[in-house]
C-alpha positions as CSV (number, residue, x, y, z in Angstrom):
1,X,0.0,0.0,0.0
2,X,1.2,3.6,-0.7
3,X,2.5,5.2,2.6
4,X,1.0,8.7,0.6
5,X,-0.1,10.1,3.6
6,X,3.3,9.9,5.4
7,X,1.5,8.4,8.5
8,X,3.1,7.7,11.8
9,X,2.8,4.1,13.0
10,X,-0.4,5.0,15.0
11,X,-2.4,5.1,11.9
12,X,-2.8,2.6,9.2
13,X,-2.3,4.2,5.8
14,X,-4.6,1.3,4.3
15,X,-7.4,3.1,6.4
16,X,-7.0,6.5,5.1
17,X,-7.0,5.2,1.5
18,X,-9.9,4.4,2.0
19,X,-11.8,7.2,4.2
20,X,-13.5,10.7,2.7
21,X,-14.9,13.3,3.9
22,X,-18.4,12.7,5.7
23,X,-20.0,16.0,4.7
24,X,-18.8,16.3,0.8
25,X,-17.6,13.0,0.2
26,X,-14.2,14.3,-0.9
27,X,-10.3,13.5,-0.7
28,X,-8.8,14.0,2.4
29,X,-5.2,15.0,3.1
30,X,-3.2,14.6,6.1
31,X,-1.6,16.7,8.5
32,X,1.0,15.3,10.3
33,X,1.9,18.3,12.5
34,X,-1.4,18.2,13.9
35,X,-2.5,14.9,13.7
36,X,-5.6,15.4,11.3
37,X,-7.2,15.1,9.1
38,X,-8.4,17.6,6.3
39,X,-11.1,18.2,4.3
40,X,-10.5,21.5,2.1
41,X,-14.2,21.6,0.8
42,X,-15.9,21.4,3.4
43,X,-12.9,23.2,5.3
44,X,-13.2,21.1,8.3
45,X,-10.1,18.9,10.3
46,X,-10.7,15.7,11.5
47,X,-8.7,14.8,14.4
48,X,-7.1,11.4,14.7
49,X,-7.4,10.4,18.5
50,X,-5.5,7.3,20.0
51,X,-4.7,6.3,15.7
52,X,-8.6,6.2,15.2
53,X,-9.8,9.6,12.5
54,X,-12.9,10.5,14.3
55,X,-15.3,11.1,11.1
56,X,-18.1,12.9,12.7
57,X,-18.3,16.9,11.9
58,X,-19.3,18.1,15.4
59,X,-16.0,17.3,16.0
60,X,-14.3,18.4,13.1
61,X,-12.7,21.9,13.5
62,X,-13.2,24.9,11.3
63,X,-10.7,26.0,8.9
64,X,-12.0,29.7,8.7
């Protein structure tokens, strides 16, 4: 599998292949630095707690 995402060992690159955005359905990209994921149409990051993205957008955070 492509290590794309430059993932740390927490997080399986296999699983964010796989994953899009749960509001447009879009590619994400991810932020290493911060440890989430991004979703630049609907302008929301996901954060990745304990190696599990948590997908829901209440929890996402604005990218205003």
């Amino acid at each position: 599998m492509s290590d794309a995402f430059n993932t740390p060992v927490s997080v399986d690159p296999r699983l964010l292949e796989v994953l899009v955005c749960p509001v447009t359905r879009g590619r994400l990209t991810y932020d290493r630095e911060r440890n989430e994921l991004i979703s630049a149409g609907a302008k929301l990051a996901f954060p990745i707690r304990d190696g599990v993205p948590i997908m829901l957008a209440e929890d996402a955070r604005s990218l205003d």
